[in-house]
C-alpha positions in Angstrom: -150.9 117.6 100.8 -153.1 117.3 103.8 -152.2 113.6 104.5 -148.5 114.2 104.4 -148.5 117.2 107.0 -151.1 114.6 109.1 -148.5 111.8 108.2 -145.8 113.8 109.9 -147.4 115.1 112.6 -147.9 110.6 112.9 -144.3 110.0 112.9 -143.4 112.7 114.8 -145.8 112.1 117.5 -144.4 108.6 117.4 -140.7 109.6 117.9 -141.4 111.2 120.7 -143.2 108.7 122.6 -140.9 106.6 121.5 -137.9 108.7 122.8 -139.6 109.0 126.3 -140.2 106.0 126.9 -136.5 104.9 126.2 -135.3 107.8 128.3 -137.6 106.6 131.3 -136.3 103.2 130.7 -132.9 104.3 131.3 -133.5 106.4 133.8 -135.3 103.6 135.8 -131.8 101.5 135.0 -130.1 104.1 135.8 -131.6 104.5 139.2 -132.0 101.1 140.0 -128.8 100.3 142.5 -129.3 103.4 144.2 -133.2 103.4 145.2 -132.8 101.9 148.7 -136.6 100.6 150.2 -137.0 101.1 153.9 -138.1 98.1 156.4 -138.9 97.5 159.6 -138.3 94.4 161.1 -141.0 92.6 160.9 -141.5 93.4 157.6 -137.9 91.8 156.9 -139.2 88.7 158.8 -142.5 88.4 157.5 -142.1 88.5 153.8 -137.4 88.2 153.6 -136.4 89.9 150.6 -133.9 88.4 148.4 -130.2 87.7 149.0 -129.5 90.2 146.6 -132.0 92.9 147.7 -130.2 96.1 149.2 -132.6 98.1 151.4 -132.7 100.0 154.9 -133.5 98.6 157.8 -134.7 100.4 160.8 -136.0 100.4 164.5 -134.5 100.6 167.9 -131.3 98.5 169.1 -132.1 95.5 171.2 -130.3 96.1 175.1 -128.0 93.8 175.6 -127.3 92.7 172.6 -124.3 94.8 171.0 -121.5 92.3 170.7 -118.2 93.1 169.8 -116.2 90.7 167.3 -112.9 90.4 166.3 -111.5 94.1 164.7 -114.2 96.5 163.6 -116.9 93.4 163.4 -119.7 94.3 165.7 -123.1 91.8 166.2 -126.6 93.3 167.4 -130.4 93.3 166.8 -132.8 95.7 165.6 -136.4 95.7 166.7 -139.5 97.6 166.4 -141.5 95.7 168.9 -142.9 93.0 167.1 -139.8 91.2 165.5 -136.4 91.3 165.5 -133.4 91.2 163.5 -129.7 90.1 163.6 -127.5 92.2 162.2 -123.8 92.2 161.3 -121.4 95.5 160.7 -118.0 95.6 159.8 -116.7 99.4 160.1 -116.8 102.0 162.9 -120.3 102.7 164.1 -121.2 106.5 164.7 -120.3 108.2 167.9 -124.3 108.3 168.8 -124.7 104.6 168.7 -126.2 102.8 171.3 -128.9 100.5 172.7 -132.3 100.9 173.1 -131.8 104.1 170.2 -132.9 104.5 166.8 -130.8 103.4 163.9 -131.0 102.9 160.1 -128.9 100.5 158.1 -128.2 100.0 154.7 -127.2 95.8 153.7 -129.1 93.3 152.6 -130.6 90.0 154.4 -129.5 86.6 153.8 -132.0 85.2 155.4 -131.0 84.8 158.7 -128.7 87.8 159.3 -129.0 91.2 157.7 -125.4 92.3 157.0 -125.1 96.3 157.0 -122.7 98.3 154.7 -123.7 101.6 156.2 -125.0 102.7 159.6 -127.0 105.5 160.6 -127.7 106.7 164.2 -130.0 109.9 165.6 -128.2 113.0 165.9 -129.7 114.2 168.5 -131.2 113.2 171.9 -135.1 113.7 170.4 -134.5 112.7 166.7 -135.5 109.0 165.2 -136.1 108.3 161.6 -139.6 109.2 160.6 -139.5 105.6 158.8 -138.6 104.5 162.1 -140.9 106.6 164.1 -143.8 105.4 161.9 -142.7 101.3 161.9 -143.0 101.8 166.0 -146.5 103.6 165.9 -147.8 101.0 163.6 -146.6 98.2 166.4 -148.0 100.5 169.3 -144.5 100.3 171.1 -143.5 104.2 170.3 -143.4 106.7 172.9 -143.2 110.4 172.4 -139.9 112.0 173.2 -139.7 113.6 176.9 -139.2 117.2 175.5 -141.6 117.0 172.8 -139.2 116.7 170.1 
C-alpha cells in the first residue's frame, strides 16, 4: 500500500516537471521574435550579429551625416564614440530627430549596414536611453545634461 501512494507521489512529481518544463519551452518559443537585445555600436562592430538577428541599436547621430534618399529613404550613422554605424530607414522619422541626439533603432545588420524597421528618438530635451546613456559612459564620451536631467 505504501509503495503505491510513494509510486504516485513518483509519477506525479514527474508530470509536473515534466509539464513545466514544456510550458517554459513554449514560452521561450513563444517569446523568441519579440525579445529585442540592445547594442551599441561598437558592440555591432566588434562582434556583427547575424543577418538574421533583430536587435536595438543605440547612441548618438553622427553630424553631418543624415542623408535624404529617394521618398521616405533616409541614410545616417549612429555612434557612441568609439565606432560607428551606417544605418538605413525607410518610414517617417519622429518629429524629435536630429543630429548629434540620442536614438534607438530596431533592424538588423547585414554586415555592413544596419537597416532599421523602427526608430526611436528622446522626448525631451534632457532624456537619452538609459542603454544609450550607459553605452556612452562606458566609452568616456557622455556628458551630463545642462539642467541636470
Amino acid at each position: 500500500m505504501k509503495t503505491l501512494k510513494k509510486q504516485r507521489r513518483i509519477q506525479i512529481v514527474f508530470v509536473a516537471v515534466v509539464a513545466l518544463v514544456v510550458a517554459t519551452g513554449l514560452i521561450g518559443y513563444a517569446l523568441r521574435d519579440g525579445i529585442n537585445f540592445f547594442r551599441s555600436p561598437s558592440e555591432v562592430m566588434a562582434a556583427p550579429p547575424g543577418p538574421t538577428e533583430v536587435f536595438r541599436l543605440g547612441g548618438l547621430v553622427e553630424d553631418d551625416s543624415l542623408e535624404r534618399g529617394q521618398g521616405a529613404e533616409v541614410r545616417f550613422r549612429v555612434t557612441d564614440g568609439g565606432a560607428s554605424v551606417p544605418v538605413v530607414y525607410a518610414g517617417v522619422l519622429p518629429d524629435l530627430f536630429e543630429e548629434g541626439q540620442g536614438m534607438v533603432g530596431t533592424g538588423s545588420f547585414d554586415g555592413q549596414i544596419f537597416r532599421a524597421t523602427e526608430i526611436l528618438a528622446k522626448h525631451d530635451e534632457s532624456y537619452m536611453p538609459k542603454e544609450v546613456v550607459d553605452a556612452l559612459k562606458e566609452q568616456g564620451v557622455y556628458q551630463e545634461p545642462a539642467n541636470g536631467g
